[in-house]
Structure formats: C-alpha cells, structure tokens
N, C-alpha and C positions, 0 to 999 in steps of 0.2 A: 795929267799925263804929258801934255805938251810942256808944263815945266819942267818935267823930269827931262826929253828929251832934251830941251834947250840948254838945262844944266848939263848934260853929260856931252854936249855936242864941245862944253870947253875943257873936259878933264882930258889931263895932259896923262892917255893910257902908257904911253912910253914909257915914263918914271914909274908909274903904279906897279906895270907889269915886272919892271926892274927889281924893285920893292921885296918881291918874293923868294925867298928861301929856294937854292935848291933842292930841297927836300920837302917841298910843300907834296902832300899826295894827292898833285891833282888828278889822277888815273881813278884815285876809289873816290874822288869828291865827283868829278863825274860822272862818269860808271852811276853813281845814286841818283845824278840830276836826271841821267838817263833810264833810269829802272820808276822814277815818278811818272817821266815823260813819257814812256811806254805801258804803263799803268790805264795813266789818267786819258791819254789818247784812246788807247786799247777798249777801256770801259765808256765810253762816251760812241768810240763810232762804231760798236758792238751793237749797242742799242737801238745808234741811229741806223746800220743795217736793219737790224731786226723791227724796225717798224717798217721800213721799205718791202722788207720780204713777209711778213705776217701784215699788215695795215692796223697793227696793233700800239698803240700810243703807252712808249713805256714808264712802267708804275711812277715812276719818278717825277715828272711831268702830272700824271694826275692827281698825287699828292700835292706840288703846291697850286693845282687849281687854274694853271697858266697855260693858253695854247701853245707853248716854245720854253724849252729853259733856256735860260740866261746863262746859267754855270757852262750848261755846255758851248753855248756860244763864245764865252770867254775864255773859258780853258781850250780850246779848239784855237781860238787866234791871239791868244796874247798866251799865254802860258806853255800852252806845250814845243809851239815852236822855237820860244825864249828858252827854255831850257834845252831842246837841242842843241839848240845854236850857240849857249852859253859852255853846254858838257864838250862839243865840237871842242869848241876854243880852248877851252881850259886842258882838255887835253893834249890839244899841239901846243899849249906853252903862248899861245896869243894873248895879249895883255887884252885885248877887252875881254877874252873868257874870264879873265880874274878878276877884272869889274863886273860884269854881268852877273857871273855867279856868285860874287860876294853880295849883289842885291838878291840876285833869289833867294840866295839859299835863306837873309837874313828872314826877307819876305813871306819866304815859307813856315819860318818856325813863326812868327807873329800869326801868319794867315791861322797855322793848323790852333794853335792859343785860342783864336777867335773862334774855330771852329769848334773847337771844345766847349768855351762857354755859351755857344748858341747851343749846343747836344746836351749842356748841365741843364740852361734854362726850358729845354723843352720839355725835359723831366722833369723841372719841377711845374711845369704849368700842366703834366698831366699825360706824357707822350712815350709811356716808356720804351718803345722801340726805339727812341732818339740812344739809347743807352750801347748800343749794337755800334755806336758807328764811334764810341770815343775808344775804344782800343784803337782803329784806323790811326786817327788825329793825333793821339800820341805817339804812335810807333813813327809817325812821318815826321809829327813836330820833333820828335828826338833824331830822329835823321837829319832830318835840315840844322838843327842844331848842333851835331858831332861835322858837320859839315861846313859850319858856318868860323866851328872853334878851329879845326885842322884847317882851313883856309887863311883865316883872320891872323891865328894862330903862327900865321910862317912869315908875316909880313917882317922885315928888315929893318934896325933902326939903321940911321942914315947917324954916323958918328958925325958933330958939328955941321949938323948941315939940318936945314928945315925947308923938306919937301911941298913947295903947294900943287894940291889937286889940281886946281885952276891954272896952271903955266907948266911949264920947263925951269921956270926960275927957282934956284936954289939960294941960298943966302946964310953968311956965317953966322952963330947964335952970337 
C-alpha cells in the first residue's frame, strides 16, 4: 500500500487528466463507481446496524468463524470511500478522478475474477451455496470491466510526443 502511495505521489495527474478524450463517459463510469459504492456500504452498515439494534452477530461473520470481519472493515475504509472519492472526481473532470478510477475500476474486475474462483473453488470442495454469489461477481466484474474499457478506452494519443507518468516531461520520438 505504501508503495502504491509513494508511486502515485510522482504521477504527473496534469498530463493524465489531459490525456482524455472529450467524450470519455465519465458521468456513466461513475454513476457505476457510485452505485458499488452505495451497494457495498449500504450492505455492510445494514448489518452493522442490525447487530447494534438486535445484539445479534450477523450470519456472515459466523460463517467464517471470526469474531469481526475483515471484508467489512476494508471495504468500509479503503474501498468505499476510494470510489466516492474517485466517481467525485471523475465526474467534475479532476485528473486524479481519472487515475483513481482507472485503478479501481481495473482493480475491481481483477478483485470480482478472484472472487469467482474463490465461489468455483468452494463448490468444488463441497459448498454449494458458494454458487448464489457468482452471478453477483460477474454482473460487477462485467461492470468494472465495461468501465475500465470506456475509460481506458478514451485516453488520447499524444501525435510525436511520449508522455511519462512520472514528470511533465514530454520528449520528440
């Protein structure tokens, strides 16, 4: 994590955010970061209400056996608020929205991939309600990914000129 920050603490958002097409849709590419974001927030501090107000520890947590989940704790401060923050930006046109959510979004379709082959592999060790949650993983990994293309998808080439991430500096080929 601290590498990632330290790396992105030198990309040069200026030229990136330049980079993009006017026509990039960033209104429906966020609009999506924010319909995950309000999802996955949604259903996590649902629960965590509902154990506050019932004192009833929910199912999720007592299936993996853990006094706390983790997922929620992560998706609670690293995820949900990166994708507000990222659908924010990309909405008003801010060049970190366009780096941020070019990492989530790519991040999400890798994540929900991986969340698929955890929900294959638990079927096959014997779990078949793991089977209920890969429609989810798909329909989202296929979101992140139509979101990853229309973003990716709008960047600009830069005619005789070679962009680096790392500077301002531009340089003839």
């Amino acid at each position: 994590m601290l590498a990632l920050i330290f790396g992105l603490a030198k990309v040069d958002v200026e030229s990136i955010g330049q980079g993009f097409r006017a026509r990039t849709p960033v209104k429906w590419i966020a609009g999506y970061m924010l319909l995950v974001a309000v999802g996955i927030g949604g259903l996590w501090i649902t629960q965590s209400l509902s154990f506050v107000v019932t004192g009833k520890v929910p199912d999720f947590i007592l299936k993996v056996e853990h006094p706390t989940s983790v997922v929620f704790a992560l998706d609670l401060s690293l995820v949900v608020p990166f994708l507000v923050l990222g659908a924010i930006w990309l909405w008003k046109r801010q060049p970190w929205g366009y780096v941020l959510v070019a990492i989530l979004s790519v991040k999400g379709t890798l994540y929900m991939l991986a969340l698929a082959a955890v929900s294959a592999m638990a079927i096959e060790a014997g779990f078949p309600e793991a089977s209920a949650e890969l429609p989810l993983w798909g329909v989202l990994g296929l979101g992140f990914l139509a979101a990853s293309l229309f973003l990716l998808g709008n960047v600009q080439s830069v005619q005789g000129k070679t962009v680096s991430l790392a500077s301002s500096r531009t340089q003839a080929e």
